[in-house]
Structure formats: structure tokens, C-alpha cells
N, C-alpha and C positions, 0 to 999 in steps of 0.2 A: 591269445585265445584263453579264454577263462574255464573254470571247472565247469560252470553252468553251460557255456556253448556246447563243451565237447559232450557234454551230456547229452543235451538236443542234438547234437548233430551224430549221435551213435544211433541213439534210436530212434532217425530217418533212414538209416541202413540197412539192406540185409545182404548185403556181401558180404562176407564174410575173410573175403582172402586179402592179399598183399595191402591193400592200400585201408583196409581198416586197422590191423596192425600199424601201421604208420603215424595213423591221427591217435591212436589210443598209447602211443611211446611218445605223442607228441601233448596229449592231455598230460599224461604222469609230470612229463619235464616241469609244464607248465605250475601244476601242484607242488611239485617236489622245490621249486624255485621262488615260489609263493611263501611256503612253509618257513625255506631259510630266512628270507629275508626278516620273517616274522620273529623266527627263534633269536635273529643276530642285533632283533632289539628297535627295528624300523617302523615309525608307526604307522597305520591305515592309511594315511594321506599321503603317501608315498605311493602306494599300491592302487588306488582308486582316484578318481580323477577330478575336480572340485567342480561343485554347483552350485550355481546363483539361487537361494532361496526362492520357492515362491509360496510361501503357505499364508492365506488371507484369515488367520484364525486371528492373528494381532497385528498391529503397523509396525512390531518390529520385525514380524519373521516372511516379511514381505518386503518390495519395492513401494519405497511411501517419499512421497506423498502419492496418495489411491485415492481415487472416485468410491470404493468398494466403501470408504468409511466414513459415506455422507447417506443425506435420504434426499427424498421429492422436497422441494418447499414452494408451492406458486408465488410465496411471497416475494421474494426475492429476483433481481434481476439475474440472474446464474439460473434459476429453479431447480438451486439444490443448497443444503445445510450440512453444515460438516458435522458429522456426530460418531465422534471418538468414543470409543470405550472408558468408563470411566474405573479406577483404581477401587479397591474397599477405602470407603472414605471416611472410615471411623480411624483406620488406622495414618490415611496421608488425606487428612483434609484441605489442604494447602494444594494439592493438587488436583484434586477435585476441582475448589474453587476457579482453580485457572482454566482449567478445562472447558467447563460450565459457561466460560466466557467465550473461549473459543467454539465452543459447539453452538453461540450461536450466531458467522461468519458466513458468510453465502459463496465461501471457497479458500484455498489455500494461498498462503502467502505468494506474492508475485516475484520474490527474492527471496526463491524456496532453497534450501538444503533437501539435498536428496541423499537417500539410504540407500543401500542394497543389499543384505546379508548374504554371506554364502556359508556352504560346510567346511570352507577350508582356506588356510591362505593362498594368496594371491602374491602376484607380482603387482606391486603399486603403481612401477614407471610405464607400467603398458594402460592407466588409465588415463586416457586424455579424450578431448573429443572424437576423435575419430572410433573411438571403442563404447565409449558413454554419451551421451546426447539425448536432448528434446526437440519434438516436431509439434509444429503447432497443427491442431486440428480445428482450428475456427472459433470464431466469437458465439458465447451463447446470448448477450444483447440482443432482444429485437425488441421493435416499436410495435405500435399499436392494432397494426395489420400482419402481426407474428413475421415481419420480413426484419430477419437475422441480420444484421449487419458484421459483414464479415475484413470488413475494411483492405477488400480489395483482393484478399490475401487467398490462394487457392488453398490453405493446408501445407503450405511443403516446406515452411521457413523453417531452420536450422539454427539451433542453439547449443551450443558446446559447453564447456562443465571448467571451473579453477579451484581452486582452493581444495584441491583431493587430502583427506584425512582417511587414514585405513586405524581403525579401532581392530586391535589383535585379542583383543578378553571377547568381544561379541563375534567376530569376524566380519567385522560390516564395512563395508567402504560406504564414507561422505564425499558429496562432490556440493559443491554452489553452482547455479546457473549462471552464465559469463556474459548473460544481459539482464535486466529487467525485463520482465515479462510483460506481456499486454494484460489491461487487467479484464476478467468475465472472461474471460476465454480458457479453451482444454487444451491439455499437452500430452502427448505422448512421452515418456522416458522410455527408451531403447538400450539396452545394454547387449552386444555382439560378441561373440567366441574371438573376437579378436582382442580380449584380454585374455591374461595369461595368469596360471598359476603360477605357486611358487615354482615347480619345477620345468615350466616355459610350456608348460602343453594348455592349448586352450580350454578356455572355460565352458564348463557343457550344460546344457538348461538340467534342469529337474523335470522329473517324471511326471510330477502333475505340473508342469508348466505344459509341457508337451501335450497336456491332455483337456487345456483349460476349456476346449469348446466342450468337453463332455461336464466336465467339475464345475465350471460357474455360470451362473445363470444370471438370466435380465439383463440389464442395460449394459452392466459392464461386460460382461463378456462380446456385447457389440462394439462397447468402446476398444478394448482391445483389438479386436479384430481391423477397427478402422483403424489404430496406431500403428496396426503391422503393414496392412497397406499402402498407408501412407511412407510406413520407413521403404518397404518395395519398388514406390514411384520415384524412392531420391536411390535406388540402385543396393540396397540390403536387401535379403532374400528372408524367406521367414527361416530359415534352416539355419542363419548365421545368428537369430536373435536370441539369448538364451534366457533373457526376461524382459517386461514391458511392464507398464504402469500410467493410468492414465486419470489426470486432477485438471481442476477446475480454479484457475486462480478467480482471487476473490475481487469484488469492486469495489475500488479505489477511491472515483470521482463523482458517482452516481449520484449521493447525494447532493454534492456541491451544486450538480448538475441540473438536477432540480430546484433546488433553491434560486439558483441565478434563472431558469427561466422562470419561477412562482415569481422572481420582484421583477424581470422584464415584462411580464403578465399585468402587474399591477399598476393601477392609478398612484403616480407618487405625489404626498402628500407635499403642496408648496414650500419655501425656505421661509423662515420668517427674518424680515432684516428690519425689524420693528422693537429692540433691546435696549434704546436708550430711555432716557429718566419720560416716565410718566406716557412708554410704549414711544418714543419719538423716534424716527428712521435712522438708522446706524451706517449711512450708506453718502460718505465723503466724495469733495472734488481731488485730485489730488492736491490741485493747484492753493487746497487749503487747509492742508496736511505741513506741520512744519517740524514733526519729529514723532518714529517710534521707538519702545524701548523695549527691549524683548529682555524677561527674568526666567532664565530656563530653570528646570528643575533636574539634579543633577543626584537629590538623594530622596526614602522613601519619607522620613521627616525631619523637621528644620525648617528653616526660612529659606527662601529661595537664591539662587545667585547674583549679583550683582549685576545690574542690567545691562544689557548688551545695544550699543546701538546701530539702528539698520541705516544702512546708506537710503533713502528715501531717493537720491537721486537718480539712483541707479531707474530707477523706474522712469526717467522724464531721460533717459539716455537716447532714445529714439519720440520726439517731439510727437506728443498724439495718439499713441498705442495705448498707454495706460490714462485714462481719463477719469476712473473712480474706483474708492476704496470703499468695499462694504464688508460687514461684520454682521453675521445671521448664522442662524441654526436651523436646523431638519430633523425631525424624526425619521430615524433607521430601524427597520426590521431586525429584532434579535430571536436567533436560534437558537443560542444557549439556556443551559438549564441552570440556576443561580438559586443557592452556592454552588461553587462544580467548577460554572465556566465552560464546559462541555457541551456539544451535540450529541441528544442522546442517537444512538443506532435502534432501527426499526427494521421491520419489512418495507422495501423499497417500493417496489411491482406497483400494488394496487394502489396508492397514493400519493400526496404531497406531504412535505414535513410538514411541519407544525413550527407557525410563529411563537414562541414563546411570551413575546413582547415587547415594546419598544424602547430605543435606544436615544437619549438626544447628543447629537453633536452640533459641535461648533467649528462653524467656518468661514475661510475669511479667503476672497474673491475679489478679483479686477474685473473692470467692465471700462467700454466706454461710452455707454449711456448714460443721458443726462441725472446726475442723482434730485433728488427729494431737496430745497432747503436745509440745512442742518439748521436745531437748535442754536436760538442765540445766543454768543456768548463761548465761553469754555465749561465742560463741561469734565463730568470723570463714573464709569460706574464699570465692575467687573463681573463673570460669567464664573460660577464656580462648578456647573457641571463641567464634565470632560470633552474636550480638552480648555481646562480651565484657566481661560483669559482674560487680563484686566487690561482696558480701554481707560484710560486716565488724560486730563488735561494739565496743564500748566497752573492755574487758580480760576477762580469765579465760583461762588456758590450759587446753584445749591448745588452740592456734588452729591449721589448717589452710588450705591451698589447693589448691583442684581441677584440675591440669591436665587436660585432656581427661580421663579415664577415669580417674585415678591421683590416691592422694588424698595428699598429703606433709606434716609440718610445715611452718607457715607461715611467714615470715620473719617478722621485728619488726613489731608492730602501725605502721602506716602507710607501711610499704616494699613492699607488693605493689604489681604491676606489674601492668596491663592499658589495654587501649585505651581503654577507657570504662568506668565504674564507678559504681554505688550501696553506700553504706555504711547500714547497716540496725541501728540498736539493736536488743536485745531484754530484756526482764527475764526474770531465771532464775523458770521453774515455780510455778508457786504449791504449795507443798507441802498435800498433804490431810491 
């Protein structure tokens, strides 16, 4: 019984006789035993009993990761953007800068660290899942007719916490989440009186936790609310929770996810197997294939490796499956932004990326349709975009080489140059 109770609880009294004497020799003790401890050099954390922070003035003197330190964004498939307070950035611009990039995320990491401060220490070995944990509260993803895709999942899935770090300068326990998290979707963090202080007594919320449905307003103080009853429906009582916190991880695949259905969408443009000398078909029988040589590329400059040869027969192992070799290219849709090399990050929601521009590749395919005549003779010419392949003969001129688009005489049979290379016998035509 503390100074303040017995205060309150005298003057709800007017009796006066035996049994208020009793409580008022039972206040003094109380005081008189307060005092000592205090005089014998013990500090307040001994005497008072430790609270899990919950003040939303910054992400550190709160449970964070928090929804409280994002806003609306329709852009985004989450619709919502993280926006952190950012530092005096004349004096740490370097963090600013980082910020700046993270505020503009459409949620928190999905392989989040979790904080939680309290005023006091703790007992570290009482944090494990059963005392810290995440609940998931549903996917904020929906399609086109605003129906949510919740992947099945009612709310009640259960995430537990490893890698616990207790910082003793802030007072803040770190925990990691002990899955990857689904990405666009909220989580509840629940933390329970069933951890302990240092001196084994459970941990008790704070005053303004206890008071959040008066202190916080809008969305979030509904998001909490559904985090509590969510922890409720998995058997925690709200009396046992003595903080909560509720984030928004961020998406992951979304754009990926767009892109591959914008080129499922699209008319793909045909392969061209039309690369040899003066546009002639690049497209062999095998049965007139009599060596390839493969020159891999093993460093960024130099001459290339010494050519490798491929077993061609391996191909004629099963009589009839493989019937023709062709050599053709495609233009591929490029995302990236160059120089970079990067896809930039946008507002998701209302749009589709943006091609940047196209790509050519080279590729080289079996078939076993009838091929095209090949040119008469032996022939030789190489592909220097990427992946850059030389197609070469044994002799016969005229030999050529392809650069990009442009077809030239080729230098001396084994001086062409490329980064990687197959050399391709062929025997001239069979005349009819």
C-alpha cells in the first residue's frame, strides 16, 4: 500500500475508531520503509515497478515499427507511406538523405526488427514468443473491385520473435521476427505482463497506454484496437497486454507482378533467325552440323578462353528429337533505367511501369521442323551484341561478321573477336 492509497482511502472514512488507527500505523510503516530503503542507497527501480513505453512523440519512445508514422498514399498498393520524422539536417545530412529514401516505401520492412522501450530493466530470459509476438491482421492488397485479398488467412496467424538484444543505455529490448512476413499486409506487435522485470515482478503497461482509446485518434487507435482483439481471439486478455503496435509491411513483388503481366499482355515481337551473310537463315539440319566450339568468357578483358568442344552427338543420342539448330535473336522489354541498371520505384496503384526500352538478345534453339536451305558452301559471321556469339565455319569465302545490324567482310578465319563464342561447322548443301 502506497502513501497515495492510504491517502485516498482515509478520506473515504469517517470512522473514526479502531480500524482507522490500524490503516494509518499501517500507512506510516509503509512510508517509514519507503524512506529507508531510499536513505540505504536503493534506487527507484527497486521501489516502483517497470513500464513498457508507449509515448508516440518519436519511434523511439514507442513500440516501432508503428503505422502512427506513415500517412494516406492512394498511390500505393498498402495506401499508406512511411513518413518518419526526419533529424535537423543541416547538422546529420547523411541521415536525412536515408530517410528521404525510406519515406518514400509503401510499408515496413517484411524482416522487421522490433523495439520496445521501457523505464526500467528487465529480465531478458523471460522474452520469448510466448511474452513478445506478431498477429497478423490481413492483407491490405485489393484488386480492382476493392476486394482485399486476404490469402485465406482469418487474422490469427502467430509469429514469434529470435534474435532478442536488450540495449541497457536506452532501455529498449530488440527482438527479429522468426518468419518472413507476408508482404502489404498489418501486424500487430503484442507484448504481455508475462515478461518480467529485473526483479521477477511483471511488466505493467503505462498510463497512457491504458488510456489510448482517449490519447490517440483516427485510424490508428482502430488499428490497435483490432490488434487487441485479435490477440483475445488467440486466448490474451487486453489486461495481460502491456503494449501493442501496429505496421504495414511493405511490397515486395508488386511490381515484378506488373511487369510480367504488362509483357503477358503484349504482342511479342517475332524472333528473327535471318543473321547470316546478306540476312540468310541461321537455322541448320543437325545432320549438317559437323562441330561446335564454345570460347567462354572467364574475365572482364582479354581474349577469350580456348575453345571448348561440345559433344554434338550427344544431341543425335535419342535418333529424331533434335532435328535442327537455329541461331536468332528477339527484342526484350527493358525496365531499367541506364546508367543505374536499376528499376526505378514509383506509385504502384494507379498504373503500369514504364518500358524504358528495348533489349536484344541472342538465342540459340532446337527444333525439329524442317529448316530453310542453308547457304552454299561454309560459311563464318559473329553477333557482338549480348550474349555475344561467333558462328564460324571451317573455310570458304566470303566469310563475314555481324556487327549489330551491319554485315562487313570478316577478318581472317580465327581472328574475330567477341566475348564469348561458338564455332559451328557446316557442310555445303547437298546439291539435288
Amino acid at each position: 500500500m502506497t502513501t497515495h492509497s492510504c491517502e485516498w482511502f482515509l478520506r473515504g472514512l469517517h470512522n473514526k475508531g479502531r480500524f482507522v488507527k490500524k490503516i494509518m500505523s499501517r500507512c506510516v510503516r509503509s512510508v517509514v520503509l519507503a524512506l529507508s530503503f531510499t536513505s540505504l542507497g536503493f534506487p527507484a527501480q527497486v521501489l516502483a515497478a517497470v513500464h513498457a513505453v508507449f509515448e508516440l512523440s518519436t519511434p523511439a519512445t514507442g513500440p516501432f515499427p508503428s503505422d502512427w508514422f506513415t500517412v494516406p498514399d492512394a498511390s500505393h498498393d498498402t495506401g499508406r507511406r512511411v513518413n518518419l520524422p526526419l533529424p535537423k539536417c543541416a547538422v546529420r545530412p547523411s541521415d536525412c538523405e536515408d530517410l528521404n529514401v525510406i519515406n518514400t516505401l509503401d510499408g515496413f520492412s517484411a524482416d522487421p526488427r522490433l523495439s520496445i522501450p521501457f523505464d526500467g530493466p528487465i529480465d531478458v530470459t523471460t522474452a520469448t514468443s510466448e511474452t513478445v509476438f506478431l498477429v497478423r491482421l490481413g492483407s491490405t492488397f485489393c484488386d480492382g473491385d476493392d476486394a482485399c485479398d486476404d490469402d485465406g488467412d482469418d487474422g490469427g496467424h502467430v509469429t514469434g520473435i529470435n534474435q532478442v538484444v536488450w540495449d541497457p543505455a536506452t532501455t529498449t529490448l530488440h527482438v527479429k521476427s522468426n518468419e518472413f512476413l507476408d508482404q502489404h499486409t498489418r501486424y500487430g506487435v503484442i507484448v504481455t505482463n508475462r515478461l518480467r522485470d529485473a526483479q521477477g515482478r511483471p511488466v505493467e503497461a503505462s498510463h497512457t497506454f491504458r488510456r489510448f482509446r482517449q490519447t490517440v485518434r483516427g485510424e490508428y487507435k482502430q488499428a490497435l484496437l483490432e490488434a487487441i482483439h485479435a490477440a483475445r481471439r488467440i486466448g490474451v486478455r487486453e489486461n495481460e497486454i502491456v503494449a501493442a503496435s501496429v505496421f504495414t509491411t511493405q511490397s515486395l513483388t508488386a511490381l515484378l507482378e506488373k511487369i510480367r503481366d504488362q509483357i503477358k499482355a503484349a504482342t511479342l515481337e517475332p524472333a528473327d533467325f535471318n543473321l547470316g551473310p546478306g540476312g540468310t537463315r541461321t537455322v541448320f539440319p543437325l545432320n549438317q552440323v559437323t562441330g561446335i566450339k564454345f570460347n567462354p568468357q572467364t574475365r572482364v578483358n582479354g581474349p577469350l578462353d580456348p575453345p571448348i568442344p561440345v559433344p554434338i552427338e550427344l544431341l543425335d543420342i535419342f535418333p529424331g528429337v533434335v532435328g535442327t539448330i537455329a541461331f536468332g535473336r528477339y527484342n526484350s522489354p527493358d525496365y531499367e533505367i541506364h546508367p543505374g541498371e536499376f528499376i526505378p520505384r514509383s506509385g504502384l496503384a494507379p498504373g503500369d511501369p514504364q518500358c524504358e526500352g528495348r533489349t536484344r538478345f541472342t538465342s540459340m534453339s532446337t527444333s525439329r521442323q524442317a529448316p530453310s536451305p542453308p547457304p552454299a558452301g561454309q560459311w563464318q559471321f559473329s553477333a557482338t551484341e549480348p550474349p555475344k556469339t561467333r558462328i564460324s565455319a571451317l573455310t570458304s569465302p566470303p566469310r563475314w561478321r555481324l556487327m549489330g545490324s551491319r554485315l562487313s567482310p570478316s577478318t581472317p578465319s580465327g581472328t574475330v573477336s567477341a566475348r564469348s563464342a561458338r564455332s559451328w561447322s557446316t557442310k555445303p548443301a547437298a546439291r539435288q
